[in-house]
Structures are given as C-alpha cells and as structure tokens.
N, C-alpha and C positions, 0 to 999 in steps of 0.2 A: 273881792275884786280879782277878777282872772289876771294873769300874768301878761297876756296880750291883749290888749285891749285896740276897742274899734274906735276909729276917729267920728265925729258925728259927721250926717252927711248932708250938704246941703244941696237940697234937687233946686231952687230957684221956684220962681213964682208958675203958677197953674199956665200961665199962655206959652209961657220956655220950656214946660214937659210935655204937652200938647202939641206942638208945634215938629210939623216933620223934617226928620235928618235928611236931608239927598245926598245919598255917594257922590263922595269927591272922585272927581273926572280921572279917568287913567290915564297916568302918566303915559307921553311919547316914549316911542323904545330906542333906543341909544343909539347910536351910530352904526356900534359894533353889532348890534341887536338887528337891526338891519341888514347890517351887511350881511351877517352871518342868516340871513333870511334869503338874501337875494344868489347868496351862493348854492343854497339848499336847492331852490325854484331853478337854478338855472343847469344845476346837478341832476335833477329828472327832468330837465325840458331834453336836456342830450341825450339819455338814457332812455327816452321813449324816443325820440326820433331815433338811436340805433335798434330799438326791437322793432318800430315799424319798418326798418329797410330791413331787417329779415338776422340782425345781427354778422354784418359782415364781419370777417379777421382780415384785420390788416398785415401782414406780412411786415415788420418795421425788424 
C-alpha cells in the first residue's frame, strides 16, 4: 500500500457526467471597481479634448 493514498471517486450516475456545466455568470464589478473605471474614462475623455485643441499651456 502506498503511503498516500487516493480517496475513491464518485462521478454520480451517467445523465449527471453527461450533462453540461454552464459558466456561472460574472460577477458585478464593485463600486470601487467602477469607480475607479469611470475615473480612467473620464482621465482620457480630458486628455483627448486637450490634444484636440492643439495642447494649450495654461499659464497658472
């Protein structure tokens, strides 16, 4: 007898190994997961409207 040994396995009956798995649905992304989405989007929506007006400097 090996030292580790394998537990027996029970696959269940012929129609339950037949039978197809469907991926479970992707979870919603988090609040934060969002946010931090909506910061990104809104970080190059500004960055492209400053390279379309030609990159002004602002004098501040």
């Amino acid at each position: 007898m090996n030292a580790i040994t394998k537990p027996d396995l029970i696959l269940g009956t012929v129609e339950e190994i037949k039978t197809v798995i469907e991926p479970a649905a992707p979870a919603a992304p988090s609040l934060f997961a969002r946010f931090v989405a909506y910061m990104m989007a809104w970080t190059n929506a500004s960055y492209d409207a400053w390279e379309k007006a030609g990159r002004p400097h602002h004098g501040f």
